[in-house]
N, CA, C and O atoms as CSV, one atom per row, in Angstrom:
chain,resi,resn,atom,element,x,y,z
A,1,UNK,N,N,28.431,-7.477,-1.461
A,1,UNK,CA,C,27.286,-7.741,-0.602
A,1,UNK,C,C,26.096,-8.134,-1.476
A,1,UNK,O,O,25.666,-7.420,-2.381
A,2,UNK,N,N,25.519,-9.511,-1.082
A,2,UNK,CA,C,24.254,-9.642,-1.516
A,2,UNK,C,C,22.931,-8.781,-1.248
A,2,UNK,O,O,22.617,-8.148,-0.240
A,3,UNK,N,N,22.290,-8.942,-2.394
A,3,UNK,CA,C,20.939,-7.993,-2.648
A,3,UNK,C,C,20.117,-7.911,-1.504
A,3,UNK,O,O,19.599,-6.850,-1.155
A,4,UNK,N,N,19.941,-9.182,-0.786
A,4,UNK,CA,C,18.996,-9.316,-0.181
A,4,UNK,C,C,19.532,-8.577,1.205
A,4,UNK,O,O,18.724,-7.966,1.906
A,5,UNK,N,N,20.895,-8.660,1.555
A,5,UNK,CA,C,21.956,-7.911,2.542
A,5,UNK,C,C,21.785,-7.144,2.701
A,5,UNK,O,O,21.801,-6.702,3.850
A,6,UNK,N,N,21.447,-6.309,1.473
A,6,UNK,CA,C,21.644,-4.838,0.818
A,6,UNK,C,C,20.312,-4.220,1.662
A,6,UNK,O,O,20.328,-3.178,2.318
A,7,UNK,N,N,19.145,-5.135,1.477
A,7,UNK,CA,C,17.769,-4.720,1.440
A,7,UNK,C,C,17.340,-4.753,2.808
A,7,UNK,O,O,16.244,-4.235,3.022
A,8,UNK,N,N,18.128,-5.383,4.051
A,8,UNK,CA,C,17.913,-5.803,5.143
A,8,UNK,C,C,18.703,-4.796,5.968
A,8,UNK,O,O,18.401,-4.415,7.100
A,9,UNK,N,N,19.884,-4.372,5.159
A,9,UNK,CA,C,20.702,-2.921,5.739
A,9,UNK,C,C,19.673,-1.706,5.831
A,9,UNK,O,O,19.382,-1.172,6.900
A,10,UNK,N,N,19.087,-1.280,4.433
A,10,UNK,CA,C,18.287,-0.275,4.257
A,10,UNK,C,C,17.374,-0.461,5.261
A,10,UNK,O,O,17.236,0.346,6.180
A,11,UNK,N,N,16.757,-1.450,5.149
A,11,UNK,CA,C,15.330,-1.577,6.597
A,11,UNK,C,C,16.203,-1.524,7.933
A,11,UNK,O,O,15.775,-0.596,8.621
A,12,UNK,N,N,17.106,-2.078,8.459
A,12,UNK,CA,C,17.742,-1.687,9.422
A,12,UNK,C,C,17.659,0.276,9.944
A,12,UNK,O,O,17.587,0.690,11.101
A,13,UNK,N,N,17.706,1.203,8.553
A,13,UNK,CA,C,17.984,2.239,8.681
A,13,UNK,C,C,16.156,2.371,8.716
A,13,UNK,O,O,15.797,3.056,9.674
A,14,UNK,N,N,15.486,2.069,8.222
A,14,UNK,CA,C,14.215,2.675,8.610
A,14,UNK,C,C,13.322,2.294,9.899
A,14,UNK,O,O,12.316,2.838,10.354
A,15,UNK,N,N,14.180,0.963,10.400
A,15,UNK,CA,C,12.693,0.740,11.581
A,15,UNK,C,C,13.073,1.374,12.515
A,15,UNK,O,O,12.414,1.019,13.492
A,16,UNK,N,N,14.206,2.583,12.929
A,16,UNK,CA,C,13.174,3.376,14.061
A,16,UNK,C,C,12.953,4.536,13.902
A,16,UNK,O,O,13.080,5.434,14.734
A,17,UNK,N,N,12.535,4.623,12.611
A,17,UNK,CA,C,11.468,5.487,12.317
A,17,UNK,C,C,9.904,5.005,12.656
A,17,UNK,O,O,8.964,5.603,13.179
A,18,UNK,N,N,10.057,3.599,12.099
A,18,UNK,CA,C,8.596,2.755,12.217
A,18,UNK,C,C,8.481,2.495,13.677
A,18,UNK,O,O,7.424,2.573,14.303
A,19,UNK,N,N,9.895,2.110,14.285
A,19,UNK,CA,C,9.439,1.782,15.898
A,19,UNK,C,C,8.873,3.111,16.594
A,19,UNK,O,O,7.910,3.055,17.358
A,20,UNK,N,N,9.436,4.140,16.328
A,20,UNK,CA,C,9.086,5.442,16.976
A,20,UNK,C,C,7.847,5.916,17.239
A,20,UNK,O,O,7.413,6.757,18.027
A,21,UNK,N,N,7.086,4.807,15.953
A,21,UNK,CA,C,5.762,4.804,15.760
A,21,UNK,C,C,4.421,3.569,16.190
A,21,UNK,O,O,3.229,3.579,15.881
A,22,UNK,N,N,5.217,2.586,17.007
A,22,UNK,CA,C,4.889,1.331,17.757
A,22,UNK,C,C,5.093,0.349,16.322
A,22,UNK,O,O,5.045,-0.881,16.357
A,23,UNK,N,N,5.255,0.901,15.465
A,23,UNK,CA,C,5.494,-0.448,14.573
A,23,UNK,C,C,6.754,-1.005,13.752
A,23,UNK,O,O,7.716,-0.249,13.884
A,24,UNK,N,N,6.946,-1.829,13.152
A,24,UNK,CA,C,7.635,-2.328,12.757
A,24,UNK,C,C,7.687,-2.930,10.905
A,24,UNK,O,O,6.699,-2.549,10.278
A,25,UNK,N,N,8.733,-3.798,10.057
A,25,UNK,CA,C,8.733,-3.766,9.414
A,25,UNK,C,C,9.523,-5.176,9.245
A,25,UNK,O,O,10.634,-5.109,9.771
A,26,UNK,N,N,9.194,-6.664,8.541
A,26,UNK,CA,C,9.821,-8.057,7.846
A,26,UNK,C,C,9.949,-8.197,7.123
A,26,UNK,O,O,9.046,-7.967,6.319
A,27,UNK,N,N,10.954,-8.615,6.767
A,27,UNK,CA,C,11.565,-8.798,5.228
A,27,UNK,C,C,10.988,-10.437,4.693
A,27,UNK,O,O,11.157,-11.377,5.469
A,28,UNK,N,N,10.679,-10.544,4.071
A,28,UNK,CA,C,9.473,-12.114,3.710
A,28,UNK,C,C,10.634,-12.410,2.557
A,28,UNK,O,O,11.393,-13.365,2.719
A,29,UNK,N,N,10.704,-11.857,1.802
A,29,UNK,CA,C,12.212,-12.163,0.322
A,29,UNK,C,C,11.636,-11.423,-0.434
A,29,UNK,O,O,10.608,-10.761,-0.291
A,30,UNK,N,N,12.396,-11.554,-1.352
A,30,UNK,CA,C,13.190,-10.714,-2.774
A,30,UNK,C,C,13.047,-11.320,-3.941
A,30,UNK,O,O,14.045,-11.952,-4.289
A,31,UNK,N,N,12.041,-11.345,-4.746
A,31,UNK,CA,C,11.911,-11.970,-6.170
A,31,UNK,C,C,11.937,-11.018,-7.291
A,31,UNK,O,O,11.564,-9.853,-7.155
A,32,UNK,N,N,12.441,-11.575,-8.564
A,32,UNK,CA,C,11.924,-10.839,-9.567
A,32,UNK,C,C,11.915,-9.004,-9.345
A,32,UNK,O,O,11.013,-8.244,-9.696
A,33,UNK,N,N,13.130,-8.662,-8.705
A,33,UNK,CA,C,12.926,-6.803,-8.567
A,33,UNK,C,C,11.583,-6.905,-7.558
A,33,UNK,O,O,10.746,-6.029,-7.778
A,34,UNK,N,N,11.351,-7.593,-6.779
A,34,UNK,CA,C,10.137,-7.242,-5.634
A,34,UNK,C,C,10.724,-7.609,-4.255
A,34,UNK,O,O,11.324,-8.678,-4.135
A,35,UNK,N,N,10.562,-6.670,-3.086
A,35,UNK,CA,C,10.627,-7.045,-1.969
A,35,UNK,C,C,9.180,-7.026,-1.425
A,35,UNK,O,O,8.355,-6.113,-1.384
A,36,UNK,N,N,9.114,-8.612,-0.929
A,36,UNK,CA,C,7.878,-8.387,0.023
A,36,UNK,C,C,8.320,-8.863,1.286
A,36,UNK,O,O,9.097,-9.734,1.677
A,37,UNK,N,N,7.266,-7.657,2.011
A,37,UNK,CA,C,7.591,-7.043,3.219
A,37,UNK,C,C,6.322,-7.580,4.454
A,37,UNK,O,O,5.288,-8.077,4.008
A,38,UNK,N,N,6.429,-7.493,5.373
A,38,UNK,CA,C,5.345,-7.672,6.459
A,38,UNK,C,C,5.259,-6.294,7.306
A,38,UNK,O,O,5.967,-6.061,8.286
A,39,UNK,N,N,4.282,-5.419,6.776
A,39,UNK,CA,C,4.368,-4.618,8.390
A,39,UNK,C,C,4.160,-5.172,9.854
A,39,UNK,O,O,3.457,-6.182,9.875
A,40,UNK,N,N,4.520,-4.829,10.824
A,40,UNK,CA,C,4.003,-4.964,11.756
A,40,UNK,C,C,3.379,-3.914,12.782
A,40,UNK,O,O,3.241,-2.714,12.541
A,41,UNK,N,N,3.094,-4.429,13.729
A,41,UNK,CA,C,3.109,-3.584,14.703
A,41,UNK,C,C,1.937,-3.075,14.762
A,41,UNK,O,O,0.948,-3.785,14.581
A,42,UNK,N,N,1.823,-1.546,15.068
A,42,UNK,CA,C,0.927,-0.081,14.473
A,42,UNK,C,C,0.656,-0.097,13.144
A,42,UNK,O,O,-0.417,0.033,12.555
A,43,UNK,N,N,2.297,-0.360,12.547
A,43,UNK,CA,C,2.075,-0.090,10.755
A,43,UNK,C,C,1.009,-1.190,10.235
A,43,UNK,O,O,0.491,-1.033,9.129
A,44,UNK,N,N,0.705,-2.234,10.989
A,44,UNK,CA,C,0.121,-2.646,9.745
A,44,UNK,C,C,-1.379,-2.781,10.240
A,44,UNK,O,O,-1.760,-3.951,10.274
A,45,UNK,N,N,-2.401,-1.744,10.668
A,45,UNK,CA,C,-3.588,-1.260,10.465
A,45,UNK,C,C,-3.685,-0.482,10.597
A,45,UNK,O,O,-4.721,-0.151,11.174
A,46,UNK,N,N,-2.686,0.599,10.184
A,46,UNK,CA,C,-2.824,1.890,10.314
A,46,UNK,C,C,-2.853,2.162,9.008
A,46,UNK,O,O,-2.181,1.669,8.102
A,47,UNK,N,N,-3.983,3.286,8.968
A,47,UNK,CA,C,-4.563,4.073,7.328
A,47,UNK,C,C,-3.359,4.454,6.601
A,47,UNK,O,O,-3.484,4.537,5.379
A,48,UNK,N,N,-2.211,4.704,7.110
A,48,UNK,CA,C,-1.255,5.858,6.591
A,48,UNK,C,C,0.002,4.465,5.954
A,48,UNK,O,O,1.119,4.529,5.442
A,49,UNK,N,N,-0.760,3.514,6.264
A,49,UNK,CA,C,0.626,2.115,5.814
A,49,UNK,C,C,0.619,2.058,4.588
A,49,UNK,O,O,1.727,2.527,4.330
A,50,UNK,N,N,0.151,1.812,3.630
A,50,UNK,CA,C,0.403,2.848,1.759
A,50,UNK,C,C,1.058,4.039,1.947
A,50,UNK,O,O,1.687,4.423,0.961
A,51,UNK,N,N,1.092,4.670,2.827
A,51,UNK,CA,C,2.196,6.391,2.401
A,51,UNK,C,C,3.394,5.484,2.966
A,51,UNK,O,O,4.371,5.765,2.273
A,52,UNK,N,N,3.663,4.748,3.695
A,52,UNK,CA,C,4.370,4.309,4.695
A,52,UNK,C,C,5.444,3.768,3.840
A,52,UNK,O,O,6.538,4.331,3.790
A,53,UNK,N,N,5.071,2.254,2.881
A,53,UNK,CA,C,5.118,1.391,2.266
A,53,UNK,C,C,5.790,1.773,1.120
A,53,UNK,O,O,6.860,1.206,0.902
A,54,UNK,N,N,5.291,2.841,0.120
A,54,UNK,CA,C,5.195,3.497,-0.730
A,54,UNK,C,C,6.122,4.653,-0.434
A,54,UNK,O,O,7.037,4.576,-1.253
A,55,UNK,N,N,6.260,5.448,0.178
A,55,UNK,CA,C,6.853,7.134,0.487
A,55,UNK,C,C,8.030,6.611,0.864
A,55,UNK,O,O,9.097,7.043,0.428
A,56,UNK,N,N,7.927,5.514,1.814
A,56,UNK,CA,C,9.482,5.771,2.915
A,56,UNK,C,C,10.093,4.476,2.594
A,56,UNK,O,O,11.304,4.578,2.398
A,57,UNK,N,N,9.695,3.480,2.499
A,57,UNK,CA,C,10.294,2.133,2.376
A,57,UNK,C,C,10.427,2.035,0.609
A,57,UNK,O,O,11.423,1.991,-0.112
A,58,UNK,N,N,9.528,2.028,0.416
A,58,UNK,CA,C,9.855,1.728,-1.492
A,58,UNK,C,C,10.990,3.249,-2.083
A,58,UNK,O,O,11.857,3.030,-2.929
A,59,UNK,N,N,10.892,3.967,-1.789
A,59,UNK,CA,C,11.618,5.035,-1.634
A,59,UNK,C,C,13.111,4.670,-1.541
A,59,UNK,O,O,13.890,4.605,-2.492
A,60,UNK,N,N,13.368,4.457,-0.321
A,60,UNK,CA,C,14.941,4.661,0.289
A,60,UNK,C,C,15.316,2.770,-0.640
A,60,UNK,O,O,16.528,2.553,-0.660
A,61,UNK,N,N,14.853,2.139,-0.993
A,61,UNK,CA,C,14.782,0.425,-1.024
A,61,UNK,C,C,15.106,0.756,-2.682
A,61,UNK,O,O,15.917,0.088,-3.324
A,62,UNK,N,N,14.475,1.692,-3.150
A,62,UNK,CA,C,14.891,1.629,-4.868
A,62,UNK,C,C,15.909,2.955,-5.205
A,62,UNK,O,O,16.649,3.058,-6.183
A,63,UNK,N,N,15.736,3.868,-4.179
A,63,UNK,CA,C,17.029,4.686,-4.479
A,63,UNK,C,C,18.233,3.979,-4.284
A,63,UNK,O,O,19.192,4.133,-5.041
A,64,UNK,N,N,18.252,2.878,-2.894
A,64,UNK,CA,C,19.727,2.611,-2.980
A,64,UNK,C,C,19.983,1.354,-3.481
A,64,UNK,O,O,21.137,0.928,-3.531
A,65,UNK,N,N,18.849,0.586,-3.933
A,65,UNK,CA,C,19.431,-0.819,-4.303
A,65,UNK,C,C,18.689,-0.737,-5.861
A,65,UNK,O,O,17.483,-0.930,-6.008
A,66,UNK,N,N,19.595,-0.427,-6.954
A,66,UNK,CA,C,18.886,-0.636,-8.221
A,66,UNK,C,C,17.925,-1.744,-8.575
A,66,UNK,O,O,16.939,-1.615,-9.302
A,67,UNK,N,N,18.367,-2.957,-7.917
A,67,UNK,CA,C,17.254,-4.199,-8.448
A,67,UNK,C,C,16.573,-4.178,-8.310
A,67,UNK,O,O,15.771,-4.891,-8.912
A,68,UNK,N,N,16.141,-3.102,-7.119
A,68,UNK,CA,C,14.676,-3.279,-6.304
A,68,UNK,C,C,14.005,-2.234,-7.296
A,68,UNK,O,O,14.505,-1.133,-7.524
A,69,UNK,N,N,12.510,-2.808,-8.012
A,69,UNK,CA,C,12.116,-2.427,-8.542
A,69,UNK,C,C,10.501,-1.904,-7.742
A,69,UNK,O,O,9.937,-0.830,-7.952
A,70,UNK,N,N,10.207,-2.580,-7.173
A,70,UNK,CA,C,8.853,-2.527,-5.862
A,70,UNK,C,C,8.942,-3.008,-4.824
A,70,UNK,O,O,9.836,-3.845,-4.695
A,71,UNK,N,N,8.008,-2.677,-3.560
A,71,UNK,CA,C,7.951,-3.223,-2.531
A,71,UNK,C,C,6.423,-3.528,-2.345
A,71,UNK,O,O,5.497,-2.801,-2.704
A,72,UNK,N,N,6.323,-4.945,-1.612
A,72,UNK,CA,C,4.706,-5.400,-1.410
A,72,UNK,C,C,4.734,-5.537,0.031
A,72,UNK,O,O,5.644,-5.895,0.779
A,73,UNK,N,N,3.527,-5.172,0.264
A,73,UNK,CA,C,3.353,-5.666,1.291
A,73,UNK,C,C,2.020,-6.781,1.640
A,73,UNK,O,O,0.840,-6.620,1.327
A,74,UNK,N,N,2.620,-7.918,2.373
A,74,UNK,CA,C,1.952,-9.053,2.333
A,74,UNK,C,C,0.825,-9.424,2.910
A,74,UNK,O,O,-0.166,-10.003,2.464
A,75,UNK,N,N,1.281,-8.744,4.678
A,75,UNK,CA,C,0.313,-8.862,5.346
A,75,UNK,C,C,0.311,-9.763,6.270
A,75,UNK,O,O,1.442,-10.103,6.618
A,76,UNK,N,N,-0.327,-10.141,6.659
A,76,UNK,CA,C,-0.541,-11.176,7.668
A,76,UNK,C,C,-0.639,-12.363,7.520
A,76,UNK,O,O,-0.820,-13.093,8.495
């Protein structure tokens, strides 16, 4: 399975956590050990989207996929 497969499985397993929360989460691509990401939804003007980004997504995204070295988020 490709990386980017890999990285779209893992977010599969986190957005309904994020939906649970009115928001959501896009996969934009994969460069260089970086996934950048789009929040949506709630998540993305909500204060807590750095713990979000950082705690739960960069988290589960570099425990299970070694390449992934960070996650960005882009924005709008």
């Amino acid at each position: 399975m490709e990386t980017v497969d890999r990285i779209k499985e893992v977010l599969d397993t986190i957005r309904p956590f994020l939906e649970s929360d009115g928001g959501d989460v896009e996969f934009v691509r994969f460069e260089d050990g970086s996934v950048y990401l789009k929040l949506l939804g709630a998540c993305s003007n909500c204060n807590l989207s750095d713990m979000t980004l950082e705690g739960v997504i960069q988290e589960a995204l570099t425990f299970e996929i070694p390449e992934v070295i960070k996650v960005v988020n882009i924005g709008e």
